[in-house]
GUMI-539811 format. One record per residue (C-alpha): residue in one letter; x, y, z. Coordinates in Angstrom, 1 decimal, padded with zeros to 4 digits. Example, Ala and Ser with C-alpha at 12.3 -4.5 7.8 and 13.67 -1.06 7.14 Angstrom:
<nodes>
+------+--------+--------+--------+
: resn :     px :     py :     pz :
+------+--------+--------+--------+
:    A :  012.3 : -004.5 :  007.8 :
:    S :  013.7 : -001.1 :  007.1 :
+------+--------+--------+--------+
</nodes>
This chain:
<nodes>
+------+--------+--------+--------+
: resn :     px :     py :     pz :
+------+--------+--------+--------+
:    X :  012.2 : -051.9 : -021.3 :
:    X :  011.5 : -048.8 : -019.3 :
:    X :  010.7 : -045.6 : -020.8 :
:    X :  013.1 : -043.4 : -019.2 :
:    X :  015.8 : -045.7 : -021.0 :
:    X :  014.5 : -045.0 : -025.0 :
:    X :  016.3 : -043.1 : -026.8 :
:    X :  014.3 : -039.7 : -028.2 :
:    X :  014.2 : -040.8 : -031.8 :
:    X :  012.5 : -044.2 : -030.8 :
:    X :  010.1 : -042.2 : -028.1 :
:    X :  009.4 : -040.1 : -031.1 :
:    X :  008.8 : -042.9 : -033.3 :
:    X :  006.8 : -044.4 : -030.9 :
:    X :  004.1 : -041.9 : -030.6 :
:    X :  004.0 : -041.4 : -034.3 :
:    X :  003.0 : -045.4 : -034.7 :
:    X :  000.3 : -044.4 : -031.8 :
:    X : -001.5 : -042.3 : -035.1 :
:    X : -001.8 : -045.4 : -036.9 :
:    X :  000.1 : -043.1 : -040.3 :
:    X : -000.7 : -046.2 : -042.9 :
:    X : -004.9 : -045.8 : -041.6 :
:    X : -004.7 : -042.0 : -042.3 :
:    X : -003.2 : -042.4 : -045.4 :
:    X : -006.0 : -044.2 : -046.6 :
:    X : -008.3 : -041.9 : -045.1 :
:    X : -006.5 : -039.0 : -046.9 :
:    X : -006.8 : -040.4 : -050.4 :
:    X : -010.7 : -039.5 : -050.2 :
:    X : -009.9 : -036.1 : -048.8 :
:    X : -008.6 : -034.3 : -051.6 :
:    X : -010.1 : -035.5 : -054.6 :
:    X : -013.4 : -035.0 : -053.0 :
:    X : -012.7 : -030.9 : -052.3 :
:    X : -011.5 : -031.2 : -056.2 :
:    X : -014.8 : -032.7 : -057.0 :
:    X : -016.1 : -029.7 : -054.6 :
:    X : -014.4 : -027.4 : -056.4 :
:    X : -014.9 : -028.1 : -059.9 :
:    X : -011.2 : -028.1 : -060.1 :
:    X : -008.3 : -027.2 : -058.3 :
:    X : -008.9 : -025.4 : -054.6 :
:    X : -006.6 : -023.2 : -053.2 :
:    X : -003.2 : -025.0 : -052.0 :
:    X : -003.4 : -023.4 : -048.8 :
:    X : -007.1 : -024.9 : -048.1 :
:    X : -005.8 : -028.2 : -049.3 :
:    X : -002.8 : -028.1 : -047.1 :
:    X : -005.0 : -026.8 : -044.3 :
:    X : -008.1 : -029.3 : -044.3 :
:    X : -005.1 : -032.7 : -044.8 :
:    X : -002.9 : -031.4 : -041.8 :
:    X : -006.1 : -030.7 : -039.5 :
:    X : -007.9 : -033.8 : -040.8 :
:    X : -004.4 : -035.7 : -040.4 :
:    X : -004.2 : -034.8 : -036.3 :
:    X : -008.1 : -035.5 : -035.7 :
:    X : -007.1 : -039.6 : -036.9 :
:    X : -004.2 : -039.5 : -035.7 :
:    X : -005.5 : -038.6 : -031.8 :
:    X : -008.9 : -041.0 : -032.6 :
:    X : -006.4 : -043.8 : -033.7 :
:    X : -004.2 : -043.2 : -030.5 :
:    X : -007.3 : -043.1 : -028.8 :
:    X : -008.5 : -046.8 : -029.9 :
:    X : -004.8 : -047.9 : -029.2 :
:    X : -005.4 : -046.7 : -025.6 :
:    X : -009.2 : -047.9 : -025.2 :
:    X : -007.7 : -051.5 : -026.9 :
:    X : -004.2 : -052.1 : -025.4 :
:    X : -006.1 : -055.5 : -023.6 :
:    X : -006.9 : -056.5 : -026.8 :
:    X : -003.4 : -055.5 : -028.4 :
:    X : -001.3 : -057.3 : -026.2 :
:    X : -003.6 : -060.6 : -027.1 :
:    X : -003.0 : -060.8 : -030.8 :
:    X :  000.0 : -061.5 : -033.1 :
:    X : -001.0 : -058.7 : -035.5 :
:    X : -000.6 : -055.9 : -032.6 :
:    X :  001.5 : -057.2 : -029.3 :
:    X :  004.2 : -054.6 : -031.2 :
:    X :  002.0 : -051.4 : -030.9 :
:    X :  003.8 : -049.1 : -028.1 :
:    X :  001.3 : -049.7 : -025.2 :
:    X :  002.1 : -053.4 : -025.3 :
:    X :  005.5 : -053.1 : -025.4 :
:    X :  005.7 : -050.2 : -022.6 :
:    X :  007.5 : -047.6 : -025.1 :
:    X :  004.9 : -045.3 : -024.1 :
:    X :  002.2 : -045.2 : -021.0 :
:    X : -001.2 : -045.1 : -021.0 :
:    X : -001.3 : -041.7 : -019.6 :
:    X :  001.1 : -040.1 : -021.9 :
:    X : -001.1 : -042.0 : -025.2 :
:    X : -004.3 : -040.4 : -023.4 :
:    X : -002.8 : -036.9 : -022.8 :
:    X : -001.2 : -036.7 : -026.4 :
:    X : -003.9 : -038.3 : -028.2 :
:    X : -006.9 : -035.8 : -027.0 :
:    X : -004.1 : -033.1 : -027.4 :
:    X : -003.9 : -033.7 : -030.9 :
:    X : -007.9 : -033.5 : -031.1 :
:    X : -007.9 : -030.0 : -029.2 :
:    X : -005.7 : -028.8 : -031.8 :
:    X : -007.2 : -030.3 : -034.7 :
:    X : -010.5 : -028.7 : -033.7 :
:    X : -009.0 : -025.5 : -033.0 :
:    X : -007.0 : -025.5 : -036.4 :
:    X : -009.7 : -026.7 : -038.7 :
:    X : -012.3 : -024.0 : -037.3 :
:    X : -009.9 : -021.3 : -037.7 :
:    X : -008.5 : -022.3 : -040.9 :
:    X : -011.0 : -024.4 : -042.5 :
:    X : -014.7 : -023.8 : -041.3 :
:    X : -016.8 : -024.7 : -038.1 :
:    X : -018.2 : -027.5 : -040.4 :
:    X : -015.3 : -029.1 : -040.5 :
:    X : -014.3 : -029.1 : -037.4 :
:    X : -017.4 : -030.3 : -036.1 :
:    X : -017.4 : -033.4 : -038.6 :
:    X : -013.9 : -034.0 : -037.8 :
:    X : -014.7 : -034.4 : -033.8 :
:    X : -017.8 : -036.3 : -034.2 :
:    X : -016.1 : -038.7 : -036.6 :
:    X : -013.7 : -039.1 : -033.3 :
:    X : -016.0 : -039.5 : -030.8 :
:    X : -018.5 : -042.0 : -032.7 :
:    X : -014.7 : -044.1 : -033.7 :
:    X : -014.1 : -043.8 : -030.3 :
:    X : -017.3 : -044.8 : -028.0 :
:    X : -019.5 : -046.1 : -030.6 :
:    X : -017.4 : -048.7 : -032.2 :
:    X : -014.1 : -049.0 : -030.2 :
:    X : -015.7 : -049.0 : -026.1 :
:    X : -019.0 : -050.7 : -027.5 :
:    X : -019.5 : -052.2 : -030.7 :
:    X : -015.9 : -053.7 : -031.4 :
:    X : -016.4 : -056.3 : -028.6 :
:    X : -019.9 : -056.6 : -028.7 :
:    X : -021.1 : -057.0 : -032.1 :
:    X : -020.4 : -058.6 : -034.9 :
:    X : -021.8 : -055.6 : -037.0 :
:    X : -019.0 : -053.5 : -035.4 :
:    X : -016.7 : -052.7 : -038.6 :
:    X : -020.2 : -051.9 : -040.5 :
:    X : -021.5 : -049.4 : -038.3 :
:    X : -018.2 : -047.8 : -037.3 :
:    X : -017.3 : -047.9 : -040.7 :
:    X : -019.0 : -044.7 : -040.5 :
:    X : -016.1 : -042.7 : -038.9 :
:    X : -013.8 : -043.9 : -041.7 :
:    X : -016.0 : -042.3 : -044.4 :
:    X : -016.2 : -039.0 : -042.6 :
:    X : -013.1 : -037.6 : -044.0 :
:    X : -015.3 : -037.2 : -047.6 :
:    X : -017.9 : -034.9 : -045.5 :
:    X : -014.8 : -032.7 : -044.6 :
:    X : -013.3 : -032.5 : -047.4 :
:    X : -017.0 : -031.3 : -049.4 :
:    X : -017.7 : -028.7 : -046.3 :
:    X : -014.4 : -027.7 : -046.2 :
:    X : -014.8 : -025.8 : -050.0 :
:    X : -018.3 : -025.6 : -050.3 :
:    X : -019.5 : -024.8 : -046.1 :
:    X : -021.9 : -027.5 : -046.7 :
:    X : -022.8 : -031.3 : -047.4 :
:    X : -024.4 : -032.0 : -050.8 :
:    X : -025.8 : -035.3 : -052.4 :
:    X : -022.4 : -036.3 : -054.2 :
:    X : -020.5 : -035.9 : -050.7 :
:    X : -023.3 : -038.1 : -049.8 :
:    X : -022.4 : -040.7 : -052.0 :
:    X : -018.9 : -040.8 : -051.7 :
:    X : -019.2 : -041.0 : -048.1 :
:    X : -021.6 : -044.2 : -048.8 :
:    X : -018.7 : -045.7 : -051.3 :
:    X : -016.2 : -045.9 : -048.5 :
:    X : -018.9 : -046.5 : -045.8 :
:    X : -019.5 : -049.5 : -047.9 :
:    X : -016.1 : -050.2 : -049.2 :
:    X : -015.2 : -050.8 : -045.5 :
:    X : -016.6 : -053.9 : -044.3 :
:    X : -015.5 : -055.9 : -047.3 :
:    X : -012.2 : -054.3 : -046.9 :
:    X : -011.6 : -055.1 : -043.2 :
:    X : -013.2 : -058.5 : -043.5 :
:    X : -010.6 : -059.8 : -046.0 :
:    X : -007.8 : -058.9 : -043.2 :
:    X : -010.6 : -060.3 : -040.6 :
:    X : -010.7 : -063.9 : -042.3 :
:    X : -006.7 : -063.9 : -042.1 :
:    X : -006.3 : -062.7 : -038.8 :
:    X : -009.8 : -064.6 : -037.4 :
:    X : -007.8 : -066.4 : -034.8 :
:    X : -006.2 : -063.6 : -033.3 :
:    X : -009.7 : -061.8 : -032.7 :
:    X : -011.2 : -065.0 : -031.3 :
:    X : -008.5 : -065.4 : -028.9 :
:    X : -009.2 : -061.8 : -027.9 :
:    X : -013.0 : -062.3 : -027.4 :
:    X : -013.4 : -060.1 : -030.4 :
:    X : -016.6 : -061.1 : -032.2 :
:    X : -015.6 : -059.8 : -035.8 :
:    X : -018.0 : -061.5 : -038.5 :
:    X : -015.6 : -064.4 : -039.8 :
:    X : -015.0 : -065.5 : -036.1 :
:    X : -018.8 : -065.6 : -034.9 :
:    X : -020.1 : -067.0 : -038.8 :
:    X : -017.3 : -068.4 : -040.4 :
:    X : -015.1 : -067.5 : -044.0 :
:    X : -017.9 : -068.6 : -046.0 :
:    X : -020.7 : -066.7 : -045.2 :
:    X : -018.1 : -063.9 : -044.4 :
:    X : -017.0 : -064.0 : -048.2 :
:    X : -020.8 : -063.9 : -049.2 :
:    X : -021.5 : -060.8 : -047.3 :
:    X : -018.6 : -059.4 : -048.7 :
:    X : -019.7 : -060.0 : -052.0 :
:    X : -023.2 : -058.3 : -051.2 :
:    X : -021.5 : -055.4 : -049.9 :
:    X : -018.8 : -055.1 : -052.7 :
:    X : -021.9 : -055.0 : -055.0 :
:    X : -023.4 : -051.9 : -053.0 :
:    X : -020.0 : -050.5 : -053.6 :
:    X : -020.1 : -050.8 : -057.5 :
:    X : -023.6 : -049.0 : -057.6 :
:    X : -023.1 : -046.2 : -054.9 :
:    X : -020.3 : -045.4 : -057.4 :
:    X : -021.9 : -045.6 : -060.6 :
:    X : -024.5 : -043.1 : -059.5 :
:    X : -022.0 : -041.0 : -058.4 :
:    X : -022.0 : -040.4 : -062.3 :
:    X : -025.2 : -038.6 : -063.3 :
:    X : -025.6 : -036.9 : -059.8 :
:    X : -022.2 : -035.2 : -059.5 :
:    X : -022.0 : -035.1 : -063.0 :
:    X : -019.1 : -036.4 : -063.4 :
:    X : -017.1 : -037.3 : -066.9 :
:    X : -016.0 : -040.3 : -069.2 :
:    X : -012.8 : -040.7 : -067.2 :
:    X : -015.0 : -041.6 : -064.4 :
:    X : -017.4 : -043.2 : -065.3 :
:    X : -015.1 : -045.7 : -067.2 :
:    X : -012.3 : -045.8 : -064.0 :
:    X : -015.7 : -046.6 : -061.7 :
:    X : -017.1 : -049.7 : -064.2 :
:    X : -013.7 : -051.4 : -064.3 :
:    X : -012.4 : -051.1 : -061.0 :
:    X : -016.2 : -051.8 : -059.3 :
:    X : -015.9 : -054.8 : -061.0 :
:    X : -012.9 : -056.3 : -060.2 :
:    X : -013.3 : -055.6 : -056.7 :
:    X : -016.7 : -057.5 : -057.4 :
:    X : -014.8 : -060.5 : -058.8 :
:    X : -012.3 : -060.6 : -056.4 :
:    X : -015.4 : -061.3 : -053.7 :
:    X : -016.7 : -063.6 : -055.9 :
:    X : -013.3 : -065.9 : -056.3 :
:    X : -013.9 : -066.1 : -052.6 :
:    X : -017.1 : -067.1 : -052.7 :
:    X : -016.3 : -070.0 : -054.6 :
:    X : -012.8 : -070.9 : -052.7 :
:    X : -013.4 : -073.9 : -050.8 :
:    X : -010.2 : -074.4 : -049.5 :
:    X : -010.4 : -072.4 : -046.1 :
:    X : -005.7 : -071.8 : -046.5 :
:    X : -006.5 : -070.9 : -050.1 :
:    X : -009.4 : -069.0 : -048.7 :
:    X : -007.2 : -066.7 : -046.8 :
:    X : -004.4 : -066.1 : -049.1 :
:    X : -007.0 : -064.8 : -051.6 :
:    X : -008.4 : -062.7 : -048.5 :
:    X : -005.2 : -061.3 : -048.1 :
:    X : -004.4 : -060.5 : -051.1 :
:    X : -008.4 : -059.1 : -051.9 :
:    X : -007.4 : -056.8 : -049.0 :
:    X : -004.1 : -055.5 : -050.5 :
:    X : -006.2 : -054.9 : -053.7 :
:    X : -009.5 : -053.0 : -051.9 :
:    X : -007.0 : -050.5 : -051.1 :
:    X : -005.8 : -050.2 : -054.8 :
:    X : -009.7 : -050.2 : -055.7 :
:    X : -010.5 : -047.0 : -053.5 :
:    X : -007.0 : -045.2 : -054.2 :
:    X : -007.9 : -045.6 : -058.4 :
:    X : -011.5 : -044.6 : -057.7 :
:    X : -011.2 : -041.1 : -056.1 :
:    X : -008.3 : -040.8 : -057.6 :
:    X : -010.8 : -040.7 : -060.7 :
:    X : -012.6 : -038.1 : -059.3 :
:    X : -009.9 : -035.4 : -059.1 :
:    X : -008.3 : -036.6 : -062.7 :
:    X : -011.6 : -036.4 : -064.0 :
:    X : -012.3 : -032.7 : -062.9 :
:    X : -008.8 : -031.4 : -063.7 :
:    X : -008.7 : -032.6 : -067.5 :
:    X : -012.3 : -031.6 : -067.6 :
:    X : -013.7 : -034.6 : -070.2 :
:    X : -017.4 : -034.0 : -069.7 :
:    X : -020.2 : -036.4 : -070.2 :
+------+--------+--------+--------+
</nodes>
C-alpha cells in the first residue's frame, strides 16, 4: 500500500504504534509511585504531569528508534511483520526524523520543566536502548535483554531526580527490582516466541540454551527480584502495606518460575510462559503500586 494513499487517521495511528504505547505504559507504572516514594507523599500534579509526558516522548522516540534499527528483523517474525515499517505505512526516514524529534523535545521539555537530571537520565536511557542493546547486543548476545534491561529501569532514576535533584539508595533499588524483573519477564514471551527469534538470527537465551535452562535462570533471577524488594523495606523505610504487598507478590512470581522449572512438557512449557508473562506485569504494576499506597495512607513500620 503506498503511503500517499492512507488515510490521516491510519498515518496517525501508525506513528503512534511506532512509540510502542503498551511498553511505555509499563515503564510509566514505576515513574510515579517512585516520585511519591521521593516525596514522602503526594508531589505537585504539575511535576507529575510534567516528568510522565517528558518521560512518555523520550520511550516513545527510543522505541521508534529500535523499530527503525530492527525493521530486518520485524519483517522476519510472526509477532512483528505488522509494525508500520514492515508493512510500508510509514518510511524509514519519516520513523527516523520523528523518532529523534520526539527525543529533542523530550530533552528540551524535561530540562526546562523538570531538572537537567532528568533529562540527562532520560537521553542516556535512549542512547544505551538504542546502540547498546538494539545495534549490538540484541543480535549478538544472548545476555542482550539482561544488560539492556538497564534502559527499561531508568524511568525509576527519573522519577527520584525529578523531586529530589538527585539519586539515592532506594531509587537504587527500585531501579535494581525492574533491572531484575526484566529478564524473567521478557524470557517468558522469549520461550513462546523462540522460533520467531531463531528464524531472525536473534540469539535470545531460550533459542541459543533451550526452555529448560531458560526457566532456571528465570527462577534465579525472580529470586534476586524478591530480595532487591524486600530490602527496599528497611532502607526506604517503607511501611506494613509494603512490606506485606512485597512478600506476597515476590513470591508468587517466584512460584510461577518454579512451575516452569518443573514443566516438562515443552507445549505445556510455553502456555505457562505465556501466561507467567501476563502475570510479571501484574507482579510489577502491584509492587510499585505498593509504594505510592503505602506513602499516601502513611502506615509506618
Amino acid at each position: 500500500m503506498a503511503v500517499t494513499a492512507l488515510s490521516p487517521r491510519t498515518r496517525t495511528s501508525a506513528f503512534i504504534a511506532l512509540t510502542k504505547p503498551r511498553i511505555i505504559e509499563l515503564l510509566l507504572v514505576s515513574t510515579v509511585p517512585t516520585m511519591v516514594l521521593a516525596q514522602r507523599g503526594l508531589p505537585s500534579v504539575w511535576l507529575m504531569v510534567a516528568t510522565v509526558v517528558g518521560g512518555t516522548m523520550a520511550a516513545g522516540g527510543a522505541n521508534a528508534l529500535n523499530m527503525v534499527v530492527d525493521r530486518d528483523i520485524d519483517a522476519q517474525m510472526e509477532r512483528t511483520r505488522n509494525r508500520p515499517l514492515v508493512t510500508g505505512e510509514i518510511q524509514p526516514i519519516e520513523a527516523l526524523v520523528f523518532a529523534i524529534g520526539l527525543e529533542v523535545v523530550a530533552f528540551v521539555w524535561l530540562w526546562s520543566l523538570v531538572n537537567p537530571l532528568s533529562a540527562l537520565l532520560a537521553i542516556a536511557a535512549t542512547l544505551f536502548y538504542v546502540f547498546v542493546y538494539t545495534i549490538w547486543l540484541k543480535r549478538t548476545s544472548t545476555q542482550n535483554i539482561v544488560i539492556g534491561g538497564a534502559a527499561g529501569a531508568m524511568p525509576v532514576l527519573i522519577g527520584w531526580s525529578a523531586v529530589t535533584n538527585s539519586v539515592q539508595w532506594p531509587a537504587i533499588l527500585l531501579f535494581g527490582v525492574v533491572f531484575f524483573w526484566t529478564p524473567p519477564h521478557f524470557w517468558a514471551l522469549a520461550i513462546r516466541y523462540k522460533d520467531d527469534y531463531a528464524a531472525a538470527g536473534v540469539p535470545m537465551f531460550p533459542v541459543v540454551h533451550g526452555q529448560r535452562r531458560t526457566a532456571t535462570q528465570m527462577l534465579v533471577y525472580s529470586l534476586v527480584v524478591w530480595a532487591v524488594s524486600l530490602a527496599l523495606w528497611p532502607v526506604a523505610d517503607t511501611g506494613w502495606i509494603y512490606l506485606g504487598v512485597a512478600i506476597v507478590v515476590g513470591a508468587m512470581f517466584s512460584g510461577g518460575a518454579l512451575q516452569l522449572v518443573r514443566e516438562t512438557d515443552p507445549i505445556r512449557l510455553e502456555a505457562l510462559a505465556i501466561r507467567y508473562f501476563g502475570f510479571s506485569i501484574t507482579h510489577l504494576t502491584l509492587l510499585f503500586g505498593a509504594v505510592a499506597v503505602d506513602q499516601l495512607i502513611g502506615w509506618g513500620t
